[in-house]
C-alpha positions, 0 to 999 in steps of 0.5 A, spaced: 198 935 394 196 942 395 192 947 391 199 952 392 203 946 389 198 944 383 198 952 381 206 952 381 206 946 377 200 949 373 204 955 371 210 952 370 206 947 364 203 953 361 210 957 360 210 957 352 202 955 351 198 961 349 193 958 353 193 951 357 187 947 359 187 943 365 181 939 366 179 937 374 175 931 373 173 926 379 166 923 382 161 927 384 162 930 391 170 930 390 171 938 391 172 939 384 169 945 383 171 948 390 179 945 387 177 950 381 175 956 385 182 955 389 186 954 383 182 960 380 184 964 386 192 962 386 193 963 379 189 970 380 194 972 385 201 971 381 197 975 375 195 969 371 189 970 367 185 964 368 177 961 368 173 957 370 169 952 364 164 947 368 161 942 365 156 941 368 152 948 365 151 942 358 146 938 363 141 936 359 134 941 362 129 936 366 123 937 361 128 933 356 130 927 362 122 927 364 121 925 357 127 921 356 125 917 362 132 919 365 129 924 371 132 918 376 139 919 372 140 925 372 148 927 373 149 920 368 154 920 363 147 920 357 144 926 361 148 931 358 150 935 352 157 932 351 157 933 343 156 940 345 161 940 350 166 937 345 164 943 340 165 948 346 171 945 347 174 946 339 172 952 340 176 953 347 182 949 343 183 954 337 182 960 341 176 964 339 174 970 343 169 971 346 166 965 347 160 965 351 159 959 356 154 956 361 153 954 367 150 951 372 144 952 378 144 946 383 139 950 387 135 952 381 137 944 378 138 947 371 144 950 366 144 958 365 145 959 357 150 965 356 152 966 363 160 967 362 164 969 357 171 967 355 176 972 353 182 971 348 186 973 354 184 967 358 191 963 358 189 958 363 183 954 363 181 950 368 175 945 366 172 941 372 167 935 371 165 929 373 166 925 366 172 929 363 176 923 363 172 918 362 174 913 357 168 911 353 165 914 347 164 920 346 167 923 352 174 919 350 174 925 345 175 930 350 182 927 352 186 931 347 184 938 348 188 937 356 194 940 357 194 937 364 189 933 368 188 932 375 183 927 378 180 927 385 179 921 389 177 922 396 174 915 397 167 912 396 165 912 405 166 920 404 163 921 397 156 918 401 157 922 407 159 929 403 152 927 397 148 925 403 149 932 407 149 936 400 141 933 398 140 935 405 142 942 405 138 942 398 132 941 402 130 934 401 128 930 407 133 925 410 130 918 407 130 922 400 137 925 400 139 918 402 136 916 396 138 921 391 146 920 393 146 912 394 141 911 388 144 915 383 150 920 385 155 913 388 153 910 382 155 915 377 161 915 382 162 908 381 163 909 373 168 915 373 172 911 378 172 905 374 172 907 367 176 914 367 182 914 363 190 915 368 191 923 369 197 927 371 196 928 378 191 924 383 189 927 389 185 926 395 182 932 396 183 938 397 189 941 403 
């Protein structure tokens, strides 16, 4: 299915929600955040209100992985903030204005406190990360606030291609792009894809 078609289905969805929330969840290297920005961009043009919240502005900071011992990790499911996620998410649900959310900086590698601010006039969220499915605890706690999901599935062979050239466009030399894309990236992938709950629609990619 293309992004046209999910933004139609989205918007037909949403008619009577004073907000509805789509979660985009899929392994790294999927395109969920290129997805999210084209949903952005169609919902946009039919005069729907709608904001991007990512997940990955609740990485934990490297000095706290360095202390955990989980720098290697990082992008797992305990290197995060999910209780702080959920608590955003609450807020999000119970339309609050003015909630202020962060990002994140994958060429500076950390989270952007109070980098972008969701109105009450934001009807459509959509939320994208790795783990927004995930049936293990507490990350299975953020199912009830989807009003639909989507789940993207491009396949492991094109997961490493894409996490491979993503290390190297970062800057990291051949060997330890490889190592951080097969070392830790396709593990994390192996666990969205074998322990994340059923969604709405499932895709290949983005089309």
């Amino acid at each position: 299915m293309n992004a046209p078609m999910l933004a139609d289905n989205i918007i037909a969805d949403a008619k009577g929600h004073k907000r509805f929330i789509v979660a985009i969840a899929g392994p790294p290297g999927a395109g969920k955040s290129s997805l999210a920005e084209a949903l952005l961009s169609l919902l946009t043009k039919k005069t729907v209100q709608a904001r991007i919240v990512p997940m990955d502005g609740f990485h934990l900071d490297n000095e706290l992985l360095a202390h955990a011992k989980l720098t290697d990790r990082k992008g797992a499911p305990d290197t995060f903030d999910v209780a702080g996620f959920i608590h955003l998410m609450k807020r999000l649900v119970s339309l609050e204005d003015n909630v202020v959310i962060p990002t994140f900086d994958r060429t500076k590698d950390l989270s952007i406190a109070g980098a972008q601010m969701v109105s009450i006039n934001d009807r459509v969220l959509i939320v994208e990360g790795n783990y927004l499915l995930l049936k293990q605890q507490p990350w299975a706690q953020l199912k009830r606030f989807w009003d639909h999901t989507i789940f993207i599935n491009p396949g492991i062979d094109v997961l490493e291609k894409r996490l491979i050239k993503r290390w190297l466009e970062y800057g990291l030399e051949p060997e330890a792009a490889m190592l951080r894309a097969l070392g830790n990236d396709i593990p994390n992938a192996h666990c969205v894809l074998e322990h994340s709950a059923g969604s709405d629609q499932s895709v290949n990619g983005l089309t």
